[in-house]
N, C-alpha and C positions, 0 to 999 in steps of 0.2 A: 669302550676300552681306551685306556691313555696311549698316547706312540711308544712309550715304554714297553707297555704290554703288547701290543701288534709284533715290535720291532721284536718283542722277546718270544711269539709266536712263529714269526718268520723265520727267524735265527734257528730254532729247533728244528723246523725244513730242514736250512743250510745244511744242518749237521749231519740231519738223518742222507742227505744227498751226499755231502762230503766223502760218508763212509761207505756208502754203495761205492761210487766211482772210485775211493782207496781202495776196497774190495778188488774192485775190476783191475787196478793197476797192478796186484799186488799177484795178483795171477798171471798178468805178464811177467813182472819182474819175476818170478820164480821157474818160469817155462823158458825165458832169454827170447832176447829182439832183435833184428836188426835195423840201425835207425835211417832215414831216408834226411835227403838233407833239404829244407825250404829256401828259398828267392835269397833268406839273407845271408842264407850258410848255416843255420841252426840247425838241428838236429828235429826230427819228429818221429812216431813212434805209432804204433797200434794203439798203445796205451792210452798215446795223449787224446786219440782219437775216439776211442772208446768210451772213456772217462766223460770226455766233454759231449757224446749223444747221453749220457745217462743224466748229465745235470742238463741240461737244456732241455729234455724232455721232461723234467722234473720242476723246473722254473716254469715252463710252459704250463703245466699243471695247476701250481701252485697262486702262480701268480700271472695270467696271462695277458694281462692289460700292461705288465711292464717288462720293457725288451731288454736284452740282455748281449751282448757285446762278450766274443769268446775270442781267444787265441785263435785256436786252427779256424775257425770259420773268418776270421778279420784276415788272416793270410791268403786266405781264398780268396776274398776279395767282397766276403759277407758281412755288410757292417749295417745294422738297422739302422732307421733316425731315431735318436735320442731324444730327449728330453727333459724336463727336472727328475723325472727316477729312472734310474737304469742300475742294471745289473754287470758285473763285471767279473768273471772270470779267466782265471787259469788251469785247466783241465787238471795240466802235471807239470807244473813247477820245479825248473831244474833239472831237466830233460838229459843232460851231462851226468847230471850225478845220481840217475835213477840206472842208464845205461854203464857205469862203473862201480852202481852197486853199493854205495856206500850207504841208499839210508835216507841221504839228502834231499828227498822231493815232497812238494806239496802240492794238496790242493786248495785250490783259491776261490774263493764267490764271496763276493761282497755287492751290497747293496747302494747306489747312490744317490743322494737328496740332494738338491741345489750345489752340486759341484763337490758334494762334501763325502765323504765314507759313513755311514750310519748305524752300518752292521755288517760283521765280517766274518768267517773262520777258515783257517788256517789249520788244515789236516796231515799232518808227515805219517800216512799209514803203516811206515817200518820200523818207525820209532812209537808209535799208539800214542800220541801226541797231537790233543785237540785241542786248539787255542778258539776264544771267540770271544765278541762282544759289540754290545747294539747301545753303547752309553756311558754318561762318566759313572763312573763306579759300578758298571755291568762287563764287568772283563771277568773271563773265566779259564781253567784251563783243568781237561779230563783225561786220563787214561783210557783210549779205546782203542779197543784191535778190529780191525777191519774185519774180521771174521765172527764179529756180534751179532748178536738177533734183536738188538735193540740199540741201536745208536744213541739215543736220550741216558740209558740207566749205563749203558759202557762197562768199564771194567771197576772202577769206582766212580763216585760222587763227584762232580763236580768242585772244584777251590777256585776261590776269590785270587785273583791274582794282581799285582799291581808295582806298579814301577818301584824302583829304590833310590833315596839319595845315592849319591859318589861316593864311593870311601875316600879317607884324605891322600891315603896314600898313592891313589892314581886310578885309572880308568879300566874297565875291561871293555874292549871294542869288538864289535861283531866284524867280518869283514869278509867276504865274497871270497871262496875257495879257489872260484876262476875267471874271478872281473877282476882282480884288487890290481892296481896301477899306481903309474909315478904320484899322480896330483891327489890320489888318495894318501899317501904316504907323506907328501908334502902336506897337505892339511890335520895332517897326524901330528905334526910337529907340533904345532900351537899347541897340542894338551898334552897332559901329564899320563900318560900310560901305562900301565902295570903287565897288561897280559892283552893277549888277540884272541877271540875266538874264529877260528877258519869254520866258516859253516856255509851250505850251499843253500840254494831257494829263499821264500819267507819265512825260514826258521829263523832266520836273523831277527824280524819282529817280535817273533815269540818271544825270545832267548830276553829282549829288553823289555818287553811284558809281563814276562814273570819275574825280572829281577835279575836276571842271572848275567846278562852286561847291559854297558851303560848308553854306548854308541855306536852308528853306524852311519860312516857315510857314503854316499855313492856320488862318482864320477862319470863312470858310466853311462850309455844310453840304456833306459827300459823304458817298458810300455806301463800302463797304465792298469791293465791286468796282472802286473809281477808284484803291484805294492800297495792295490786297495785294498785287499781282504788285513792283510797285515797292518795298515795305515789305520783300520778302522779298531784291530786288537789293541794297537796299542795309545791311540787315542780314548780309547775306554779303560786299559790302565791308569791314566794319568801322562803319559807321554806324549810326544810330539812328533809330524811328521813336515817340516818346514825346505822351500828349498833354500842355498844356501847364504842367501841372504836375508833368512827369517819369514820371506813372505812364503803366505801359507803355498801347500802343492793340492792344485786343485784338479779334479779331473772334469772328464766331458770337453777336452781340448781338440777338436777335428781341428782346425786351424793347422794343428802340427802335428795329424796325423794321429793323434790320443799315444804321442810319446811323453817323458815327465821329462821337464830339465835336470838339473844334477840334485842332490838332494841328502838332508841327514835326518837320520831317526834318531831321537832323542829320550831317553827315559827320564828321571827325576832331577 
């Protein structure tokens, strides 16, 4: 099999796990949480917890010679040794905006090869919005409802998805619901803007994946699980994930902790 084909094996995994563990989130969200707060003052939840034994246990399966680096298990203080491939997840993505209900949260796994994202998806189970892709010109994005019997066939077919030039008249920006700051807003300035999307988690990847806006930058500190799975959607659309002085945002960084410097996503 070429790494295309592997990668495109694997990835169908991802998805089939993505939805199990939206499943499991989506039965919290609907029964209500209360959320517990970790070391750095985030929020954490049954959910996130849940979510991330079902994909771990399912990675373990799948692929068990290659480890895999989780949110709540890395806050624990569980962090494997790495090496050129590792797996990276985020259980539930946006842990804020799953506890106020709006919709906003994902699940994250992505795969990584020499520091790089190689395959990724990007699940928001309350929105049935399934982003992925293991390659240039392998970006896809499906309607699935968490409450499928078959994760692969979904609610429809699978669409090609892929970045879009600018329109001339200005930019549509993605921009974090409950990060966005002064120095975000200052580097806003340099471009020519039309419209903001307020959106929480890695939908923000999606949203420039399929076209639908153009940029996203972050100021912010995140970890390294909040932007592979998305980094690799839309590196497979034809996008970019650079930090911001163009050099590439690599992960597999212990040095610092597997946080990213500041960074912007970029579609066409």
């Amino acid at each position: 099999m070429s790494q295309v084909s592997d990668l495109a094996a694997l990835t169908a995994e991802l998805r089939r796990l993505s939805v199990e563990a939206g499943a499991m989130i989506m039965s919290h969200y609907e029964s209500g949480l209360e959320a517990a707060r970790k070391e750095d003052d985030s929020p954490v939840t049954a959910a996130d917890h849940d979510a991330e034994h079902i994909i771990l246990d399912g990675l373990h399966r799948i692929a068990p010679d290659i480890p895999a680096v989780s949110e709540e298990q890395a806050a624990a203080g569980h962090i494997p040794e790495i090496g050129r491939r590792f797996f990276l997840v985020d259980p539930l993505d946006g842990t804020k905006e799953f506890l106020r209900k709006n919709g906003e949260f994902t699940v994250n796994i992505a795969l990584i090869e020499n520091r790089t994202p190689v395959a990724g998806v990007v699940y928001a189970p309350a929105r049935e919005r399934l982003f992925y892709g293991y390659g240039p010109g392998e970006a896809y994005e499906q309607t699935v409802s968490p409450y499928t019997n078959d994760a692969i066939v979904g609610s429809s077919p699978p669409r090609h998805i892929a970045v879009r030039k600018p329109a001339a008249d200005g930019l549509i920006v993605a921009v974090s619901r409950t990060h966005r700051d002064h120095k975000t807003d200052e580097y806003l300035n340099l471009y020519r803007v039309k419209e903001f999307l307020v959106v929480g988690s890695s939908l923000k990847f999606g949203l420039i994946a399929a076209g639908e806006a153009d940029l996203y930058p972050r100021h912010g500190r995140t970890m390294e699980w909040d932007t592979a799975a998305g980094h690799a959607v839309l590196a497979s659309a034809g996008g970019s994930v650079t930090q911001l002085d163009g050099a590439p945002l690599l992960y597999g960084k212990t040095e610092r902790g597997l946080d990213n410097p500041f960074f912007v996503a970029r579609g066409g």
